[in-house]
N, C-alpha and C positions, 0 to 999 in steps of 0.2 A: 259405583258405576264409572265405567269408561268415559272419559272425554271424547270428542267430536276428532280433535286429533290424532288425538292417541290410537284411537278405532282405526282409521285409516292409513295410521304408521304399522299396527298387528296386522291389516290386511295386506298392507304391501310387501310386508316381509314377508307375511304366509307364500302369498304368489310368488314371489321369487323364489324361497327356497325349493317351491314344488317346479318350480320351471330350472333354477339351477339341477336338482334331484333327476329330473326324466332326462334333460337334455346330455348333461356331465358325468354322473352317477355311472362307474363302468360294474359294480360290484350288485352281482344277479340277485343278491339278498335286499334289494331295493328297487327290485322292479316292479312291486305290487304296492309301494310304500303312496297312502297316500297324506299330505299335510290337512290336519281339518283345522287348526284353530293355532294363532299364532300372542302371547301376550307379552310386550316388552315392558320394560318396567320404565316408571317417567324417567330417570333419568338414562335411558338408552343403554345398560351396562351390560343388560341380561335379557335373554329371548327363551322364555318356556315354551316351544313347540312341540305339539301334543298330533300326532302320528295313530294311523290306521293302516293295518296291512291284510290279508289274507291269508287266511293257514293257522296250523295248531299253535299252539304257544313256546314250542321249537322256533318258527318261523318270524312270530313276535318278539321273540328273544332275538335272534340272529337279526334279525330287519334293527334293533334298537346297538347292537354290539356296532353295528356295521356303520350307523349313523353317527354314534361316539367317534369311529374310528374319521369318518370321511369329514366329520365338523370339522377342523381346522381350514378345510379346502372351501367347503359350502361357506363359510365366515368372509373366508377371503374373496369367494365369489359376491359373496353379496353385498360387500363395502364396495367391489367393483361397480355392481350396478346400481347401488341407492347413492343417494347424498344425503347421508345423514350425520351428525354432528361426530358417530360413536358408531360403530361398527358393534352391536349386541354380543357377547358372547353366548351360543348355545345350547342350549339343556331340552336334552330330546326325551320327551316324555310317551307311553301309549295311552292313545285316548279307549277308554273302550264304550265311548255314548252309541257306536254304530253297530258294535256287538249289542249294547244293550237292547237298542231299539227294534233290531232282529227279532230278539229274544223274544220280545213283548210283543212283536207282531206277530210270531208263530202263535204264544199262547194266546193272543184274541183270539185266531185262527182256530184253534184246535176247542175254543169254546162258542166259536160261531159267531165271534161280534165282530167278525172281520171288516162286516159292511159300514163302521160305524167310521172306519178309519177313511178321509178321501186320496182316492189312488185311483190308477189303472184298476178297472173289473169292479169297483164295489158302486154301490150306490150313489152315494154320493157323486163321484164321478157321473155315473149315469144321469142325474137329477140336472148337472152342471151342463151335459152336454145336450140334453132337452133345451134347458135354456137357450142355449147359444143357436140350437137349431130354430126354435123361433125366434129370433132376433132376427137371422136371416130371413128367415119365410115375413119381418115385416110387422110383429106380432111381440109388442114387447107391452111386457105386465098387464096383458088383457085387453090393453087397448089398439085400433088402428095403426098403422105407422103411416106418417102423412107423407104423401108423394110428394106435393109441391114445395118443400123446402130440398130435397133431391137436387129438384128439377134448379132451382136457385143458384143452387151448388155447382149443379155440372156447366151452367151459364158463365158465370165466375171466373172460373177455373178454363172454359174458353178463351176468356177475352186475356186473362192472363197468358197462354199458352200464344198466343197472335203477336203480344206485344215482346217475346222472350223470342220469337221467330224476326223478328223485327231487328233486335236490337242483333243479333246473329247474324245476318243479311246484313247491318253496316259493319260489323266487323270485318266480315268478308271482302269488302270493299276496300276496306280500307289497308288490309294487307295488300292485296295485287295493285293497289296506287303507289304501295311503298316498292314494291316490285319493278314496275313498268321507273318509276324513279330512277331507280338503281342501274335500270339498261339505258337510261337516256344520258345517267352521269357515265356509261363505261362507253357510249359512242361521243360525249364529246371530247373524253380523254384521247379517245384515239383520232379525232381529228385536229387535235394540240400536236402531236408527234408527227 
């Protein structure tokens, strides 16, 4: 298992190489490229980044050819924008967990347990947004929802709202004093001269 650190060092290089990638990346065999998972090793030497693209396995090849070819630059980009001890060198791998999960979601699909999965259109979905539509209507796990702590809240949240118009209102003031100031030092200057 990953460190707490470490985790957060793979996340930060994922996000940069995918933002070096869209922003820098002038070569069209990477413009469907996307970074899902980024692993540096403890001691910073080596970055396995594991790559999703779109298209047949021509496209997967070419998208990986092209990524070899542009690491030296994305390397260099990204020692530019991190600080970290060691600039990783990078080994670009194809992840294929998003093809996979395709896959497996066609075949639920094609064996009718689609609804078992929660997503857009299946059950579960629909179960989740009953919920949430009684929450609104006030109506959560069967019981009443009590108006008078509401009411507590939006009382609250007044007297806050009075005292932040307040403090607003002396600032006010207090710039056009520094103001009015400032025109009373430029007339008595010019009654010096």
């Amino acid at each position: 298992m990953r460190g707490n650190r470490m985790g957060r060092v793979d996340e930060e290089v994922r996000r940069e190489i995918g933002a070096i990638l869209q922003q820098k990346a002038r070569d069209p065999r990477l413009a469907w490229v996307s970074v899902t998972r980024v692993e540096v090793s403890r001691d910073l030497s080596v970055a396995q980044v594991f790559i999703s693209t779109l298209g047949d396995d021509d496209a997967k090849q070419g998208a990986l050819v092209a990524l070899e070819k542009a690491g030296p630059f994305v390397r260099t980009e990204l020692g530019r924008r991190l600080r970290l001890r060691r600039t990783p060198e990078l080994r670009f791998h194809y992840d294929p967990g998003v093809e996979h999960s395709l896959k497996v979601n066609r075949m639920l699909e094609e064996l009718g347990v689609a609804g078992s999965a929660v997503g857009p259109g299946s059950d579960a979905a629909d179960q989740s947004d009953d919920d949430a539509a009684d929450s609104e209507e006030g109506v959560q796990f069967g019981d009443e929802y009590d108006d008078e702590d509401d009411d507590d809240e939006d009382d609250d949240d007044a007297e806050t709202d009075d005292d932040d118009d307040a403090e607003t209102d002396d600032d006010d003031d207090d710039e056009t004093d520094d103001d009015d100031d400032d025109e009373t030092d430029d007339d008595d200057e010019g009654e010096r001269r």
